[in-house]
N, C-alpha and C positions, 0 to 999 in steps of 0.2 A: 895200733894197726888200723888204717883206714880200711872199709869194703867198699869197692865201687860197683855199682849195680851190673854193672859186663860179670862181673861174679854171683852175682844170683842164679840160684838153682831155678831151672825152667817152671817148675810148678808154683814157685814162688811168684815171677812173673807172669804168670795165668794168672794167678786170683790177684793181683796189681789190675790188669787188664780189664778184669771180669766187671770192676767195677764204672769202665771205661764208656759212654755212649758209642753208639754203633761208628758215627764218623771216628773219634777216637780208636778205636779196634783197627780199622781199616789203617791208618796213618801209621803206630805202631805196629803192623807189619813189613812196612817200606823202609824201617830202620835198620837193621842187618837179618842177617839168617837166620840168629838165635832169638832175636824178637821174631821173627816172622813164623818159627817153627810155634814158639811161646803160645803168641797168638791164635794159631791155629788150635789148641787145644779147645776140646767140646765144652768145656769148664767157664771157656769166657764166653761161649755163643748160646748160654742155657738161658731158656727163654727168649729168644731173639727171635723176631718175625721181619723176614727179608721183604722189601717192599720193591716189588719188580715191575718195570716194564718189558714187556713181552710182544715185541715189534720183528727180531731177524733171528736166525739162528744162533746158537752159542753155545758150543758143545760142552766148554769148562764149565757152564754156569749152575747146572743140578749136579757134578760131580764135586765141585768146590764147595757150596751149600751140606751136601753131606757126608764132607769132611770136617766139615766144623760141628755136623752133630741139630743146624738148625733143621726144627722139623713144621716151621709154622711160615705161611706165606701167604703176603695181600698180594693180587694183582692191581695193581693203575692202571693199565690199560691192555687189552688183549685185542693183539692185531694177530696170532697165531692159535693154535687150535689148544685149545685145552686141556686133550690127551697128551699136550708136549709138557704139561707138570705134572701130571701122575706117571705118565712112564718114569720122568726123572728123576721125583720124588716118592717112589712106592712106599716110604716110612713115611709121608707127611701124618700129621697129627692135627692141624690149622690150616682151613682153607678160607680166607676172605676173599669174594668178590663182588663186594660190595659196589655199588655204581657202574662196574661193566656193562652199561644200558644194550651192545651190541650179541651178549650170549646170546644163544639161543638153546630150545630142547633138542633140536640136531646136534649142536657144538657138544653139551652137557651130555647125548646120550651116547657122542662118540668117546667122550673121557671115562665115562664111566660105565664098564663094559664088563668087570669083572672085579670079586669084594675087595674091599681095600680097609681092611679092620683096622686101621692106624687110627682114621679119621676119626675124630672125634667134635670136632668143629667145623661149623661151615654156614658164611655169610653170603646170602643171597640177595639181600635188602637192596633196592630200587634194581634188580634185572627185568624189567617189565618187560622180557618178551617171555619169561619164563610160565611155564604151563602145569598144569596135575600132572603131565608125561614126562614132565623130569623129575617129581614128585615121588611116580611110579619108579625110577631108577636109584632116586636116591635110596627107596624104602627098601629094594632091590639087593643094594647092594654095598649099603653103608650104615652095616645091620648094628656097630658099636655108636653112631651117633649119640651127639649127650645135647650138644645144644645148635638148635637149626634157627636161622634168621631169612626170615620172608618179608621183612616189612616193606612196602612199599609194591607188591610183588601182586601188582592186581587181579591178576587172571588165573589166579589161583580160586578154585571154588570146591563146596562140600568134598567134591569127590578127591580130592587133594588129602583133603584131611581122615578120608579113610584112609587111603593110602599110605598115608603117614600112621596112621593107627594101627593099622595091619604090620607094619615091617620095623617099626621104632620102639622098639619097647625099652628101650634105655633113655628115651630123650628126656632130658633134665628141664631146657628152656626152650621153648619157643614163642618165637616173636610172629604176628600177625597183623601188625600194626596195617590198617588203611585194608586189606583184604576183602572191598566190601561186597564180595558174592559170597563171601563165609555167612553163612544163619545157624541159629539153633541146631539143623541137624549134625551139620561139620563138630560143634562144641560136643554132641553127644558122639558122634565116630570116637572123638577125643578121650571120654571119658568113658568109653564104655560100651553106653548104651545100648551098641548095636554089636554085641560077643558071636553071633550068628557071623558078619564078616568079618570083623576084626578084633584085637583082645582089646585096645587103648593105649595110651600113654599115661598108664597109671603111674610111674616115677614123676610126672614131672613136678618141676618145684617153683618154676617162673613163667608164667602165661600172661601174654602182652595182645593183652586184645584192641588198644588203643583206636578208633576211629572205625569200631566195624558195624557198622550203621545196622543191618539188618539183627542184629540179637536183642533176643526180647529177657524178662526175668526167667524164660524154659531154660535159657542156658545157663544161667547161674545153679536152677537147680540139679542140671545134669554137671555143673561143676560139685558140687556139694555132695553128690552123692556118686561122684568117680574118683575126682581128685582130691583125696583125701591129703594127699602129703605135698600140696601146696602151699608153700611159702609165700610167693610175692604174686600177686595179681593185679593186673593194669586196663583199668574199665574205662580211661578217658574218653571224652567224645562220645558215648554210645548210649546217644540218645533214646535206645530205646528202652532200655533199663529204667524201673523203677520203684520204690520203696518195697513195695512185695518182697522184688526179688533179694533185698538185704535178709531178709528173715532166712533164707537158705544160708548164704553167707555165713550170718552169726553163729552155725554151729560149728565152722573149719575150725579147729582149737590148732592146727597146721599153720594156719595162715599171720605172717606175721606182717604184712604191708598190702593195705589195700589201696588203690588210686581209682578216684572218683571226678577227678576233674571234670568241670564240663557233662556232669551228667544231668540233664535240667530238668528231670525230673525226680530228683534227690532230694526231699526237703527236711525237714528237721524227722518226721516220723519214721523215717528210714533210716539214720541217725540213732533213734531209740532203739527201733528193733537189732542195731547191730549193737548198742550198749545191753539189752537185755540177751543175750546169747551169752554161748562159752569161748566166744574170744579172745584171744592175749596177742590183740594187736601192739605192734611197735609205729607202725607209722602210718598215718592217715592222710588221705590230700581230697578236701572236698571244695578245692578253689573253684571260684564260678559257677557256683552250684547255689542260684541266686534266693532258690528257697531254704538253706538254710539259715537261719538266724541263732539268737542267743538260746533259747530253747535247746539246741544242739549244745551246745556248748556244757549246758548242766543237765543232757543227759551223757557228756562223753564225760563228765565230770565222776558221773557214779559207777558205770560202767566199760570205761575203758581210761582207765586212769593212769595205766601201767605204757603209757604211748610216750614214745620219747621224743617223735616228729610230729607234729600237726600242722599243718597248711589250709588257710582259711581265706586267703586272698577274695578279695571283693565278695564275702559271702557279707550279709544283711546281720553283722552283730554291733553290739556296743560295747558299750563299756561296763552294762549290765551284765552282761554275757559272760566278760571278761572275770566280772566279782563272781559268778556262779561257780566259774570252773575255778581258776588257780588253785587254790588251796587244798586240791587233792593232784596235783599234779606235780606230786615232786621229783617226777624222771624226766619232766620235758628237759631235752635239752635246743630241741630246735621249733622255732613260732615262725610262721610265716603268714602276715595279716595285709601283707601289702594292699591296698585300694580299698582298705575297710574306713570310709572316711567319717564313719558316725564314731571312732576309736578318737578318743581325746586325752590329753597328757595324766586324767585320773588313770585312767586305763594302763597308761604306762606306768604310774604310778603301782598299779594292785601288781603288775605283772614283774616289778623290779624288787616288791615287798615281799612276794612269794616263788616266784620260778629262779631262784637263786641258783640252778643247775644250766641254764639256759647257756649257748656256748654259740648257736646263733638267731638271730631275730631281721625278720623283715619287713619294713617299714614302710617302700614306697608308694609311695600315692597318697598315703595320712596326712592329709591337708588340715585337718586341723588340732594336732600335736605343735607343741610348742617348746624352747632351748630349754624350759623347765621340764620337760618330763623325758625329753635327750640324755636331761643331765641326770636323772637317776636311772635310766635305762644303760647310761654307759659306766655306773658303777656297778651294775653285779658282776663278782668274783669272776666267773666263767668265760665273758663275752670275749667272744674272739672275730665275730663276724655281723655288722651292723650295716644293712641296706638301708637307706633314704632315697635314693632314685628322686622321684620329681618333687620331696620334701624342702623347702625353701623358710629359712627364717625373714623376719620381719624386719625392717632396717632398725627399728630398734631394739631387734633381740640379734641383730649380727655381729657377730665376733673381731673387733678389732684390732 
């Protein structure tokens, strides 16, 4: 006895669907009734973020959204007001508006007017008209917050960050990327420091300080000594950070990913003092952080050995450096040395004799690596991902 799919129980044809991309989804509905009902179920729209332009009216379009149960939504472009998706979506749970350069703290402070305890996400990243006074509304009245995105969002300053300290006490991640009127006092609103106005955002577990030029090592150690239960911290760009303030650092036993990129006053001594701490870092990135050298290298060797990423891009090592550290490094599973061009194919060589865990490695710019130390690099067991970028063999080391 044949079954043909007109015979499948509707639930059966949900989790078919479920598996379906969102164009998919849409298509099988246009096939008869009973796929269209099928389809409709919340089952195939779980997790799904409706990606909307919001140009004219549409009265079906927040009642059909939550009918399928979707509760998360990017805008593309907002040419109507904003309160026209929270009234339609009072369950939203995901709100991206990311790049809507035209919000405004008027548009924002007319959406958000009253609590909307669903929300729990919400991307703000490049709204650069946005101010501390939508700040004020958010901390107002989107008191379940977990993770807030500001990057790019310049006209934000300190007083933003109380603000957020005062009414967020759930937030998980925040991004601050470029925010460069944030200083020291904003990091300590954050963590604490100032319980007189505000309690902190002591939850949080991901701080994306990327390119905020005014913080000095005070705010690391208003980090250290609020946010304790940080997991991932992102120091890129923030030149004004320097070795001192690692020694605060070293004692987050919380902290499993610290990023250092670009911080140029980083040098190998800042390096030790976060090897000598009670760290158990997993990933490190001290790319372009032109004062480190091999030195680092054998002190992450003694003291943070337990690191499964390390990124070293154009920092000043060799192949010296290379012999100090491996051989305590047997969780690395990811090397990134791109434009380290004193690394020569011995180097590849120690690296292919001992990080035999290794699953990706980055290569480019290693100008003077050779098809010989390639050729042991792309035998360890693991590698699954191998950059060479502007790597060029010799014409008579090229592959015929």
């Amino acid at each position: 006895m044949e079954t043909h799919i007109s015979n499948l129980f509707p639930e059966i044809l949900a989790m078919i669907f479920s598996y379906m991309d969102v164009k998919g989804k849409g298509r099988v509905a246009q096939v008869c009734v009973a796929w269209r009902d099928a389809s409709y179920h919340k089952s195939v729209w779980r997790g799904v973020e409706a990606k909307l332009h919001l140009r004219r009216a549409n009265p079906s379009l927040f009642p059909s959204l939550q009918s399928r149960g979707i509760k998360k939504v990017q805008i593309l472009s907002l040419r109507r007001s904003l309160s026209y998706v929270i009234q339609g979506m009072p369950n939203i749970e995901s709100l991206n508006l990311s790049g809507c350069y035209n919000l405004t703290d008027n548009g924002l402070g007319h959406a958000f007017v009253q609590d909307i305890p669903c929300l729990r996400i919400l991307n703000l990243s490049l709204c650069k008209q946005i101010t501390d006074s939508s700040l004020g509304r958010i901390a107002q009245y989107l008191k379940n917050l977990e993770f807030l995105e500001l990057g790019g969002c310049s006209n934000i300053t300190n007083t933003g960050l109380l603000l957020i300290a005062w009414g967020l006490h759930r937030l998980k991640s925040l991004n601050l990327r470029s925010c460069r009127h944030v200083s020291d006092v904003g990091i300590g609103h954050l963590a604490g420091m100032t319980r007189s106005a505000a309690e902190g955002c002591l939850t949080l577990e991901h701080l994306t300080l990327q390119d905020c030029q005014k913080l000095t090592d005070l705010s690391l150690k208003h980090i250290s000594k609020g946010l304790n239960k940080l997991k991932v911290l992102n120091l890129s760009f923030c030149g004004g950070i320097s070795d001192a303030g690692m020694i605060h650092l070293s004692h987050m036993t919380q902290l499993w990913t610290l990023n250092l990129r670009s911080c140029d006053n980083i040098s190998d001594t800042g390096i030790m003092h976060l090897s000598m701490g009670s760290l158990r870092l997993f990933g490190l990135d001290v790319s372009f952080c032109d004062k480190v050298g091999d030195q680092s290298l054998a002190y992450i060797a003694q003291g943070l050995y337990q690191l499964k990423s390390l990124s070293l891009c154009s920092c000043h090592i060799s192949d010296d450096g290379i012999n100090r550290m491996v051989r305590q490094m047997h969780k690395l599973k990811t090397l990134n040395i791109g434009q380290c061009v004193r690394i020569t194919d011995k180097g590849l060589e120690l690296i292919a004799d001992h990080l035999t865990q290794l699953t990706g490695i980055d290569l480019y710019g290693c100008t003077k690596i050779t098809k010989r130390g390639l050729e042991r690099i792309t035998q360890l067991p693991c590698l699954k991902v191998l950059n060479l970028g502007l790597w060029e063999m010799t014409e008579g080391e090229r592959v015929r």
